[in-house]
Structure formats: C-alpha cells, structure tokens
C-alpha positions in Angstrom: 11.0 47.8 -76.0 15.0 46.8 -75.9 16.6 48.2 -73.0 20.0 49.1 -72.7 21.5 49.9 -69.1 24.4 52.2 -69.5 26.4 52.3 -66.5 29.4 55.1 -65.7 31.0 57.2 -63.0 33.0 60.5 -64.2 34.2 63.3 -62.1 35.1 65.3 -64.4 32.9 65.3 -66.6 34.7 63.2 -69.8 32.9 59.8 -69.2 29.5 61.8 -69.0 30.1 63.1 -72.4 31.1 59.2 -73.4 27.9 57.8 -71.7 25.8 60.2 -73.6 27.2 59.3 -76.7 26.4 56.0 -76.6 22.7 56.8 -75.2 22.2 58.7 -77.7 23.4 56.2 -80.1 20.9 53.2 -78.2 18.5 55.7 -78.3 18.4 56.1 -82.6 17.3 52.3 -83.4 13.8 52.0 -83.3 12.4 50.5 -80.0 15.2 50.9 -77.7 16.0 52.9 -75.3 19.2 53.7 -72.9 19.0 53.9 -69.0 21.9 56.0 -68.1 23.1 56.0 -64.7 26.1 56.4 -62.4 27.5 53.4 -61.7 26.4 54.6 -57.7 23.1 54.7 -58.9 22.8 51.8 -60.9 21.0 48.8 -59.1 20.5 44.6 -59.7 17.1 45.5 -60.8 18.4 48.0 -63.3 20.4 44.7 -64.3 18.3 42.3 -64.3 15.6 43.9 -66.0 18.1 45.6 -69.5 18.5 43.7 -72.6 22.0 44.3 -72.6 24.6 46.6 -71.1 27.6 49.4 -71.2 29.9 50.1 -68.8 32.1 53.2 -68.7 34.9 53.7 -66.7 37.9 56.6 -66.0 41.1 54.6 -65.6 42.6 55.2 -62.1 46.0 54.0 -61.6 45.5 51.7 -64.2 42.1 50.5 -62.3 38.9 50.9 -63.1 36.9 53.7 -60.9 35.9 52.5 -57.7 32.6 53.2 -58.1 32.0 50.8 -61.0 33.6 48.1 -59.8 31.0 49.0 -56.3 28.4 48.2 -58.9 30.0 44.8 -60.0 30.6 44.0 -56.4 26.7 44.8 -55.5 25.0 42.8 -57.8 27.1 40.0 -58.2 26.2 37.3 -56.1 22.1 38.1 -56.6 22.8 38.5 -60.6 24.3 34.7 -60.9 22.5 33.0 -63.0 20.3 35.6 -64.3 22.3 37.1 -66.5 24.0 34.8 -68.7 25.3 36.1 -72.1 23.5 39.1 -71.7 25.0 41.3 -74.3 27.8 43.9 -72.9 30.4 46.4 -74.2 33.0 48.8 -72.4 34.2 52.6 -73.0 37.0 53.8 -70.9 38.7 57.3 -70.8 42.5 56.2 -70.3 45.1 58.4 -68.2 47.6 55.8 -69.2 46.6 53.4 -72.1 43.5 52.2 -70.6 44.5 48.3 -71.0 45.0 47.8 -66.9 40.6 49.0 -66.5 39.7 47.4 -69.5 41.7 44.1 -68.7 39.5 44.0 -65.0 36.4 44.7 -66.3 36.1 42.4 -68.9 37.9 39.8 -66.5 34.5 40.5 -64.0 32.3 40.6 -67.1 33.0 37.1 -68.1 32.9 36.5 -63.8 29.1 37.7 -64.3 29.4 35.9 -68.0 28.0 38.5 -70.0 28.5 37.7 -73.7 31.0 40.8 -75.4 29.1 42.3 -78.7 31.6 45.3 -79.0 35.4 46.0 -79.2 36.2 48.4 -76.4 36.5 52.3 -77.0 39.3 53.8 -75.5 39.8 57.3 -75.3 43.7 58.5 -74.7 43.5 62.3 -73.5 41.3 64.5 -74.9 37.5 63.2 -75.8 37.5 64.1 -79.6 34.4 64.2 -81.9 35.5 60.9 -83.2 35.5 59.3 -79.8 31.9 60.5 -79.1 31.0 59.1 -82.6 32.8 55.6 -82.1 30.5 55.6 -79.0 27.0 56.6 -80.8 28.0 53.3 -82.5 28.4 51.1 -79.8 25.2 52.2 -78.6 23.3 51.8 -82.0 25.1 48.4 -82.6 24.4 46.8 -78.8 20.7 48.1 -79.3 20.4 47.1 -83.1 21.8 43.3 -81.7 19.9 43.3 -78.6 16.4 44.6 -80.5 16.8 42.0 -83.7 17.6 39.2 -81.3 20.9 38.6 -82.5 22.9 38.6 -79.2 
C-alpha cells in the first residue's frame, strides 16, 4: 500500500477543503492511500513511515502558518537521514501572492532533502472549483509516482 502523509493547518476552513482535495485525489490510484492530518497532529512516525508527502499551508504575513513549520521544527533532527528524496509537493492558500510561504517551505524541504514531484498550487482569494481540482491532481500524481516507483 503507497502512503501519502498530507499535512495542513487551516483556521478557517480553506486549507481543509485544499487537503481534501488532494486526499481524495491520493486516494483514486489504486493502492494508495492519504493520511490527512493537521500539521499539530502530524508526527516523525507519520513521516517516517509515508511514501511521500503534501504540505498545506495559509500564508501569514507572507510566512508559512506556525503550526506547519512546528511540524518541520519537530521532526527535523530525528528525520535526518531517513528521509532522503522522499517524494513531496506544496499547496498554499495566499493572502498576498503566496511566494514568501512557498519560498520557506520548500527552502526547509530541501533542509530535510525531500525530492519535489509537483509544481506548487497556489490559491489567491477565493478556493474555486479549479483550485480543488488542480489539488485532486497533485494527490493522484504524488500517489501514481510514489505507487509505480517512479519518485
């Protein structure tokens, strides 16, 4: 079974809908299967044990949420070592333009050096069908990868 941890924090709600999107996406190719979890909730094990990841953040003051970079900062030094190239890709809902959190998180991403499979989705305002459906694609192409041993 490919397993594809799917990390976010959202307060109000937007990021959830994002992070479902691209569960439901892992979740459509054969023999995978998405862990979701806020990023609060998420834990080394849940990282060391997924065939790849996604991380979803809100962009605060052109920062990532604290709460996902919590979850870089908690599993950093124990993950070294056990996690290179695993397979990763990044949503963010943007308040701005989303460049500043998506600039950080790959920048700890290659720290961790995870291996990127996916351009970024950004979402600018309002989460449109078209967002949610770029994100069922991220999750169906980082579960497709992960599951035919490409990445």
């Amino acid at each position: 079974m490919t397993t594809i941890l799917v990390i976010f924090h959202s307060q109000g709600g937007d990021n959830r809908k994002m992070a479902e999107a691209v569960a439901d996406g892992v979740d459509l190719i054969e023999g995978s299967c998405a862990v979701l979890k806020d990023a609060l909730d998420a834990t080394l094990d849940d990282l060391l044990q997924c065939d790849g990841i996604v991380i979803g953040s809100p962009e605060y003051f052109g920062y990532m949420s604290g709460a996902v970079k919590d979850f870089f900062d908690r599993t950093y030094e124990a993950a070294r070592g056990h996690v290179f190239r695993k397979p990763y890709a990044v949503f963010v809902n943007a308040g701005n333009d989303g460049t500043g959190a998506l600039t950080h998180i790959e920048r700890i991403c290659r720290g961790f050096q995870f291996k990127k499979v996916h351009e970024p989705v950004t979402a600018k305002g309002e989460i449109t069908p078209a967002i949610l459906d770029a994100c069922r694609l991220m999750g169906q192409t980082i579960a497709a990868g992960c599951a035919a041993g490409i990445y």
